[in-house]
C-alpha positions as CSV (number, residue, x, y, z in Angstrom):
1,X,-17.9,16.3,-11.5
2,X,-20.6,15.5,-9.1
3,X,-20.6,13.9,-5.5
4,X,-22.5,12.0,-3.1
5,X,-21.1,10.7,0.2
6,X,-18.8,10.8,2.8
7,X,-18.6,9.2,6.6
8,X,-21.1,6.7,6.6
9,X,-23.9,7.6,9.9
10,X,-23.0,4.5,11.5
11,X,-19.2,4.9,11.7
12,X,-19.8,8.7,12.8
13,X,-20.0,6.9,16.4
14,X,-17.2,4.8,16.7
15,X,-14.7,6.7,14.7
16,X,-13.3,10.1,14.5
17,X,-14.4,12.1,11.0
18,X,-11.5,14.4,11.4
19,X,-8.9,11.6,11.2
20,X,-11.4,10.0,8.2
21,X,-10.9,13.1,5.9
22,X,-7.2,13.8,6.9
23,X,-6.2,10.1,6.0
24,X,-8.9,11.1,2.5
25,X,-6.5,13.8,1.5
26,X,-3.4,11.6,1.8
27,X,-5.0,9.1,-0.7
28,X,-6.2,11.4,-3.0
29,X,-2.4,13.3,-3.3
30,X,-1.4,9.8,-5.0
31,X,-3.8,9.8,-7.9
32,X,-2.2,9.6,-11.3
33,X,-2.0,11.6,-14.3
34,X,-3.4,8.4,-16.1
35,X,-6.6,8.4,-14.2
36,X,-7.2,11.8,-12.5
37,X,-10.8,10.9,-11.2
38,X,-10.1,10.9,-7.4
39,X,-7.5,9.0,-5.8
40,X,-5.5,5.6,-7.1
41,X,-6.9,2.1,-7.0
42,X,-5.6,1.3,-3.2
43,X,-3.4,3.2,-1.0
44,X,-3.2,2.4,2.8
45,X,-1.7,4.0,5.8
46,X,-2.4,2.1,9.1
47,X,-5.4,2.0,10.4
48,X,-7.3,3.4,7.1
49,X,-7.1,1.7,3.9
50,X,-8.5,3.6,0.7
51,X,-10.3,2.1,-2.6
52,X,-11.6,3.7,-5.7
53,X,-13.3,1.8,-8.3
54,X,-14.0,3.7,-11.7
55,X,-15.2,2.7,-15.0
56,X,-15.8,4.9,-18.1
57,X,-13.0,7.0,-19.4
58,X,-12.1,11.0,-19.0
59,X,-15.7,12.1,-21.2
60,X,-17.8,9.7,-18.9
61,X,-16.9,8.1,-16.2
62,X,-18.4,7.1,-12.9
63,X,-16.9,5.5,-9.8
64,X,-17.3,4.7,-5.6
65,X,-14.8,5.4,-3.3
66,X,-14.4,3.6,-0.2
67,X,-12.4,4.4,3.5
68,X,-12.2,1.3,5.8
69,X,-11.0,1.0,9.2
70,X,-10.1,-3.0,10.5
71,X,-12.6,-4.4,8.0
72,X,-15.3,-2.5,8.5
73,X,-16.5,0.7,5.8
74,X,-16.6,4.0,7.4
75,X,-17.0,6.3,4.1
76,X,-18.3,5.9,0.9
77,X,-18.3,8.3,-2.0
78,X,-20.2,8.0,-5.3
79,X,-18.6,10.3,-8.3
80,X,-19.3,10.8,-11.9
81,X,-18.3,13.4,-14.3
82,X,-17.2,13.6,-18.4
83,X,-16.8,17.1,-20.7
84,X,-19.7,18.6,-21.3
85,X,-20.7,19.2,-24.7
């Protein structure tokens, strides 16, 4: 599986990383067996709310992750990944 992301520059400012990954491990600990990619379709816990869009299934599949705070994005993730043949 590859990677590319994380705090976007402009929230690094304003918001506090530490809290941005904490509340990122949270979400990802309610992924499901169904679709084990990265973390489920929402999950919130005030002030963070958590997305993850995928398409493809378990051989190919890509998919962006999102963290907002009140509205506004303040991480982004790109994955892909599949079995490699």
């Amino acid at each position: 599986m590859s990677y590319a992301g994380g705090v976007i520059a402009s929230a690094r400012e304003r918001s506090d990383a530490r809290a941005i990954y904490a509340f990122l491990r949270r979400a990802l600990r309610h992924g499901s067996a169904r679709e084990p990619y990265r973390g489920p379709a929402r999950f919130s816990e005030d002030p963070f709310d958590y997305s993850s869009a995928t398409r493809g299934e378990l051989d190919s599949f890509w998919g962006l992750e999102r963290i907002t705070l009140a509205g506004e994005a303040v991480y982004e993730l790109r994955y892909a990944g599949g079995f490699l043949r």
